[in-house]
N, C-alpha and C positions, 0 to 999 in steps of 0.2 A: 471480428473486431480487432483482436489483437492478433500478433505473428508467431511463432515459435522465436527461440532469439529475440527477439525484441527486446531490448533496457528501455525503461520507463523511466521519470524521475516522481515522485510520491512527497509531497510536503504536508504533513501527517500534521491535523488538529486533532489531540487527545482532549480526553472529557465533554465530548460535545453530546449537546442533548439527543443528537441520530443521529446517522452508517448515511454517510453522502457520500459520492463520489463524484464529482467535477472535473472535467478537461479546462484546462487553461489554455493550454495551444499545443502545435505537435510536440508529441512524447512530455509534458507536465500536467502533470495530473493533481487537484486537491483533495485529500481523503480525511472525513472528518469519521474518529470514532468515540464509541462512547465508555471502554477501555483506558485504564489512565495506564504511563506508560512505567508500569512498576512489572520486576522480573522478567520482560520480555510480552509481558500479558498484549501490548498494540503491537508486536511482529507476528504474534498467534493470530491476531484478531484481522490483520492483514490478510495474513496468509489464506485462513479460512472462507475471506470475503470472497476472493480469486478463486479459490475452490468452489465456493458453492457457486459462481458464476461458470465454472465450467475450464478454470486456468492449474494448469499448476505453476506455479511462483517461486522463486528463490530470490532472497535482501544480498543481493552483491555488496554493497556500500548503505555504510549508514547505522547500522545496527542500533547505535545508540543515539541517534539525529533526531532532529523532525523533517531533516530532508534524507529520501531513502531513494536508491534505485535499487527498481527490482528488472527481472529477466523471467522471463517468458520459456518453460521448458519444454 
């Protein structure tokens, strides 16, 4: 599904009742989690999602946004 290299762009709903992920259109993506976004706790919770799907992930941009792009290693 996804590429090596590939930037994605992530507009991140924190506190949500469920772990959704949604395509918007190519490369935007809606991630809802249920993580609120204290000490980094929704970049973990990112990152984990993409793991357990089978990605490894790195937040190029955004750290502290609700819009993130991540990269695909």
């Amino acid at each position: 599904m996804f590429q090596k290299n590939q930037v994605l762009t992530l507009h991140v709903i924190c506190n949500a009742k469920k772990t959704d992920l949604q395509r918007l259109d190519e490369g935007n993506y809606k991630l809802k989690l249920d993580s609120l976004p204290i000490a980094g706790k929704a970049n973990k919770e990112i990152i984990q999602i993409f793991k357990d799907m089978g990605y490894n992930i790195k937040i190029i941009k955004g750290e502290k946004s609700k819009i993130k792009q991540i990269q695909f290693l």
